[in-house]
C-alpha positions in Angstrom: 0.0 -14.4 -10.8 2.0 -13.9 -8.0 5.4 -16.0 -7.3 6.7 -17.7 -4.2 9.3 -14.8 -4.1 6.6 -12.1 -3.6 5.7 -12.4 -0.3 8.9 -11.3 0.9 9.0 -8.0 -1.5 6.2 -6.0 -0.4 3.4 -8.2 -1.9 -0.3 -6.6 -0.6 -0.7 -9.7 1.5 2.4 -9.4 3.5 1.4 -5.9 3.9 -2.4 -7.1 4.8 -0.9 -9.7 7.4 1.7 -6.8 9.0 -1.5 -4.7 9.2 -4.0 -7.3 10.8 -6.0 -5.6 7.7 -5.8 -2.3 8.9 -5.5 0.8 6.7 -5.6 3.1 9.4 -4.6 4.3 13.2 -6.6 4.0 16.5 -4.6 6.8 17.7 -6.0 10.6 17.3 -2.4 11.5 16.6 -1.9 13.3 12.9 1.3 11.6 11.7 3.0 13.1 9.2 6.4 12.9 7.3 8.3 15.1 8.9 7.0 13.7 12.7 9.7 12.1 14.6 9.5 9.3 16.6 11.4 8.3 19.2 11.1 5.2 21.4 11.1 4.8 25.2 12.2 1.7 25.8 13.6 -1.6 24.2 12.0 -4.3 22.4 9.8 -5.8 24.6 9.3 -10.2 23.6 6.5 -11.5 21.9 6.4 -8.0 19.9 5.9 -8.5 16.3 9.2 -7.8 14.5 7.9 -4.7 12.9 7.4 -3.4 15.9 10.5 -4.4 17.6 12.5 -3.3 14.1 11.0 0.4 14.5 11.4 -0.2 18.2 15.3 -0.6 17.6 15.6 2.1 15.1 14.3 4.8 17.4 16.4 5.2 19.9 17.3 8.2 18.6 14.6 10.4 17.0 13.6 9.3 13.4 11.1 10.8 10.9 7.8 8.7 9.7 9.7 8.7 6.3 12.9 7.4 7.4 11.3 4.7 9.5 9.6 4.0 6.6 13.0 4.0 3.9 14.8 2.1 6.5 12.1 -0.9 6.8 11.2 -0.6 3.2 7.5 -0.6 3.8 4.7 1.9 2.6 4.9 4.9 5.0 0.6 4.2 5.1 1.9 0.6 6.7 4.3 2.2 8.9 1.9 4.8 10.2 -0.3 1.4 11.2 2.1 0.3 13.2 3.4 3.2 14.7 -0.4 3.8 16.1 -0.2 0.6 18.1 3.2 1.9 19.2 1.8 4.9 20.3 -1.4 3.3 21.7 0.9 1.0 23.8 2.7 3.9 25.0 6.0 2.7 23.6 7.0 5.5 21.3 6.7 9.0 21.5 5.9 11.3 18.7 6.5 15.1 18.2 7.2 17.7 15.9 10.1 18.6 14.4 12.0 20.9 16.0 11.4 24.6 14.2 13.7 26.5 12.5 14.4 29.6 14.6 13.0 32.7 13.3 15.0 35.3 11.4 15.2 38.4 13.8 13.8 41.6 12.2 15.8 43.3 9.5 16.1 46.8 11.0 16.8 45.2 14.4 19.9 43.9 12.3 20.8 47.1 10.2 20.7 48.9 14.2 23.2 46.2 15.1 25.5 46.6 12.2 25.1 50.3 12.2 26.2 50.3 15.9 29.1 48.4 15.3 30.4 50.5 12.9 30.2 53.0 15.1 32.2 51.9 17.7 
């Protein structure tokens, strides 16, 4: 049985009313973990306070996860709402930036070798 105090810690129906019932995105985008998001604009009024929270947290590029740690929700319930975000054109996601690539080994034995030479 659920008490009064559940609602406010994550209980499925909170989640289910944060949702409108959704499980899943109207967006073709493949969210991921690792995808940051970054917003483009402020908090517009009227927005529901989930939105506006990940509206506010995004001004600077954040992961799915992080969003996720930050508002303590479910990263499926975040993904939700970051679809409408992106639907509504107010956030932007993208990859993470790559690691660069390791130049070639020989190409740095030549430069080494070289140097030593000099």
């Amino acid at each position: 049985m659920s008490k009064p105090g559940d609602w406010e810690e994550g209980s499925p129906e909170r989640l289910y009313v944060i949702t409108g019932g959704r499980s899943g995105s109207q967006v073709p985008a493949t969210l991921d973990l690792v995808t940051l998001i970054v917003a483009k604009s402020g908090p517009r009024h009227g927005m529901q306070p989930e939105h506006a929270a990940i509206i506010r947290l995004c001004q600077a590029p954040l992961s799915v996860a992080e969003i996720s740690a930050y508002l303590r929700l479910p990263v499926s319930v975040v993904t939700v709402l970051l679809g409408d975000l992106l639907l509504d054109e107010q956030v932007i996601a993208r990859a993470p930036v790559q690691p660069a690539l390791l130049p070639d080994r020989a190409l740095i034995e030549a430069v080494i070798d070289g140097l030593q030479k000099l």
